[in-house]
GUKEGU-612633 format. One record per residue (C-alpha): residue in one letter; x, y, z. Coordinates in steps of 0.001 Angstrom, whole numbers, plus 500000, padded with zeros to 6 digits. Layout:
<recs>
aXYZ
...
</recs>
This chain:
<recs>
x494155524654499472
x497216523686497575
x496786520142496249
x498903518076493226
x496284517763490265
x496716515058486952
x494590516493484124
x495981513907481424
x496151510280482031
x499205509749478651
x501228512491480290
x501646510538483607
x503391512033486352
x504431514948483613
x500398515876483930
x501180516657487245
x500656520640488639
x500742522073492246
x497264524172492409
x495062525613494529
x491722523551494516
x488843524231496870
x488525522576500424
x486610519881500212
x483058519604503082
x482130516552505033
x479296514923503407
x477049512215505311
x479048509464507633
x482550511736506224
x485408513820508402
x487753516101506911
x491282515639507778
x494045517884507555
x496792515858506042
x499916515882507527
x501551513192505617
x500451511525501994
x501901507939500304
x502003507518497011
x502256504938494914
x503453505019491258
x500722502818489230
x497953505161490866
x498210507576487375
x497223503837485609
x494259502851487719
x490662504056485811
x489295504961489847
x491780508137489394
x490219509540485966
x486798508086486024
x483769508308488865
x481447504825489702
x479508505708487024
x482551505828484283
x481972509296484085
x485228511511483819
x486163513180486662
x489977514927485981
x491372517412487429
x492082514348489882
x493930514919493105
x495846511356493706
x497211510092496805
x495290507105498957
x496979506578502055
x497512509531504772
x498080510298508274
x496525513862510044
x493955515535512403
x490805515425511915
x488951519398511289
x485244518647510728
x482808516108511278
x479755515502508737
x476472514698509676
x475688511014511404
x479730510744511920
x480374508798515050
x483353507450516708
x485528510068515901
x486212513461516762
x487548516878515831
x491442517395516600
x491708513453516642
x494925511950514527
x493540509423512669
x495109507789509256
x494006505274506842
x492403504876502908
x490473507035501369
x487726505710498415
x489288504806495271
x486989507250493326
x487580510428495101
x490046513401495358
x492915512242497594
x495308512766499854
x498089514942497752
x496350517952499513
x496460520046502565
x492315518488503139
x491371515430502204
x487350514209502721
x487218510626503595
x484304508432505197
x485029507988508751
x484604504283508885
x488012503918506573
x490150505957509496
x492047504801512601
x493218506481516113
x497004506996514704
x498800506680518413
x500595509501519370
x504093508054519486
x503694506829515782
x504994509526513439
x502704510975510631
x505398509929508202
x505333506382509647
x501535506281509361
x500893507588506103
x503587504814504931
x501131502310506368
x497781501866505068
x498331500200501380
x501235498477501665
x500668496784505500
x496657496265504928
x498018495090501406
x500125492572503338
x497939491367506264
x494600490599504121
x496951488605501202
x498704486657504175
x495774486134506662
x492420487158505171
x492862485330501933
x496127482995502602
x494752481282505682
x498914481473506522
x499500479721509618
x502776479158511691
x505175476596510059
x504393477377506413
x506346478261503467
x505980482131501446
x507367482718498575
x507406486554498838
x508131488540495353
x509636492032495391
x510510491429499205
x512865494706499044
x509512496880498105
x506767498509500486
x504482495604500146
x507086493135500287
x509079494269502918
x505643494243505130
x504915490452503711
x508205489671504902
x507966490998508410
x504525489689509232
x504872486195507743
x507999485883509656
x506123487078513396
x503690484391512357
x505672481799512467
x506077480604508280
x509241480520506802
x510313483491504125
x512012483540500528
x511791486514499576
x512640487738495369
x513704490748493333
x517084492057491784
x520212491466492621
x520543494624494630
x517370493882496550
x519192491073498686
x520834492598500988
x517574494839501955
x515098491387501833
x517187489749504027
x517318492948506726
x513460492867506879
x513533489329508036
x513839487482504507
x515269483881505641
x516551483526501565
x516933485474499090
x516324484687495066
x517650486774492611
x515077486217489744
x518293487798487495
x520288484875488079
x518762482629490306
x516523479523488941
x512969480521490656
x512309476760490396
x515172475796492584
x513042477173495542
x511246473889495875
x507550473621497309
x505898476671499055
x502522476663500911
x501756480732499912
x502986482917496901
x502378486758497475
x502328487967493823
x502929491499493173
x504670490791489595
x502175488476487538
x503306487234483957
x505294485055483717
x506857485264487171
x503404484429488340
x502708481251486391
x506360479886487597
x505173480616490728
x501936478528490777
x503178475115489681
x505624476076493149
x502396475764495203
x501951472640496930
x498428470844497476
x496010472997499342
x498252476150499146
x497329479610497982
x498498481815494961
x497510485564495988
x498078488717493854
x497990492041493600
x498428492694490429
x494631491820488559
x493390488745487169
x495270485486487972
x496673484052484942
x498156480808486587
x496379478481488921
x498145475703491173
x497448472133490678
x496129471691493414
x495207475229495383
x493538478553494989
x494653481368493033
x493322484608494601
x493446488571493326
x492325491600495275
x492015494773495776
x493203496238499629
x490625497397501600
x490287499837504359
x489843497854507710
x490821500102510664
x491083497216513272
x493623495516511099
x495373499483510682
x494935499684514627
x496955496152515232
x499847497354512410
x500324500350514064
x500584498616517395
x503016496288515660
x505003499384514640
x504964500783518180
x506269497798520258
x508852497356517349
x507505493743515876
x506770495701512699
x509143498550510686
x507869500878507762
x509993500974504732
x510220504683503689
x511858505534500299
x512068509319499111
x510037511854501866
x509677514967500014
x507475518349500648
x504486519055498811
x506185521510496657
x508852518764495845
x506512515513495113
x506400516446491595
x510455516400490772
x510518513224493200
x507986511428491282
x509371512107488071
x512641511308489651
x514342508300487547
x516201507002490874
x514829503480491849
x513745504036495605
x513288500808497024
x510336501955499388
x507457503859500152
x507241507639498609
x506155509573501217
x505041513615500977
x504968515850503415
x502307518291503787
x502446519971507239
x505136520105509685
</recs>
């Protein structure tokens, strides 16, 4: 199968080669999907889970890639719920070969039914930045209706989806980036905008939630925002800043397909819309990820008509 490989973590996305690599098999509990359609996104080449196995052991060649939308082709043994010729999409394990490949193995129990009226393109937008989103804001932020986010890089993939589901439930949005971000925040349901260019960050007043995908700096200036019994949540490692009085939170997304099955039903009755930068071809990932134009969402490749 053709599949993009990185061999050398300092050479970044200039490590990157189209080859042919060998299908992968479903092991145990696993399907193998053909992909249709493959996100990316940029600080994968940074994260150790793409050079080094569970054990630290190296494992490069890498294929990278996480999220993906396609059809199911083969079932492994002890795979239930699931089926062959099924479109399914969802995360694959951090530690494996990915999604930047005609076949991608994946455990079955990271997948979800992608409807048929959803686009592969739509769906393989999905997965990181909307389960990114929904676990920061609900899982972990407790947000409830009538509550304040402060939502940093609200023009991005993540943001964008923070933006659109904290609005539906109810809290009220200020959304941050550059200057040329505004216009784009405020589309996707941001009810401000703060340029953190020009604008004083601590003009914003109290907020019940901060969705942190910045840290530094940015981060702490954030927390002392929080008001008592609010929530700091980030995306970005260990917290640096705590509130006074509040939880500071980091994570890592996790596949959970009944939270991908409500997003895409969110996408299909039109409460929810994907934020799709660059959508290239397989053979044209690698010139637009080295690309030095700022695309404001979701890099999206893809790999079958």
């Amino acid at each position: 199968m053709k599949a993009i490989v990185v061999t050398d973590q300092a050479a970044g996305t200039a490590g990157m080669t189209l080859a042919e690599r060998p299908e992968p098999s479903a092991a145990i509990n696993d399907v193998v999907v053909a992909v249709h359609a493959s996100g990316y996104v940029p600080t994968e080449l940074e994260w150790p889970s793409t050079w080094t196995d569970r054990a630290g052991r190296d494992r490069a060649p890498a294929i990278p890639g996480h999220e993906f939308a396609g059809v199911v082709t083969e079932l492994g043994y002890g795979t239930t719920g699931l089926s062959v010729g099924q479109r399914v999409f969802g995360l694959t394990d951090w530690h494996r070969d990915g999604t930047l490949a005609e076949y991608v193995a994946v455990e079955a129990r990271n997948l979800a039914p992608l409807p048929g009226d959803v686009d592969v393109t739509v769906g393989a937008s999905l997965p990181i930045s909307g389960l990114t989103a929904w676990q920061g804001l609900f899982q972990l932020g407790r947000l409830q209706a009538g509550r304040t986010v402060l939502a940093h890089g609200a023009a991005g993939a993540v943001g964008t989806m923070v933006t659109q589901l904290a609005r539906e439930a109810g809290a009220y949005v200020i959304g941050t980036g550059r200057a040329a971000d505004r216009q784009l925040a405020l589309d996707f349901g941001a009810h401000e905008f703060v340029d953190l260019g020009s604008d004083a960050l601590e003009d914003v007043g109290g907020v019940d939630l901060v969705f942190d995908v910045i840290g530094g700096d940015i981060q702490k200036r954030s927390a002392a925002l929080i008001r008592p019994g609010g929530t700091l949540v980030s995306v970005v490692g260990p917290v640096e800043a705590r509130p006074a009085d509040g939880l500071a939170i980091d994570f890592v997304v996790e596949a959970v397909p009944a939270q991908l099955t409500e997003i895409a039903q969110r996408i299909r009755d039109g409460r929810l819309r994907p934020n799709i930068g660059t959508v290239a071809t397989l053979e044209e990932a690698i010139p637009a990820f080295t690309s030095t134009e700022r695309s404001k969402g979701k890099k999206v490749i893809r790999i079958r008509d």
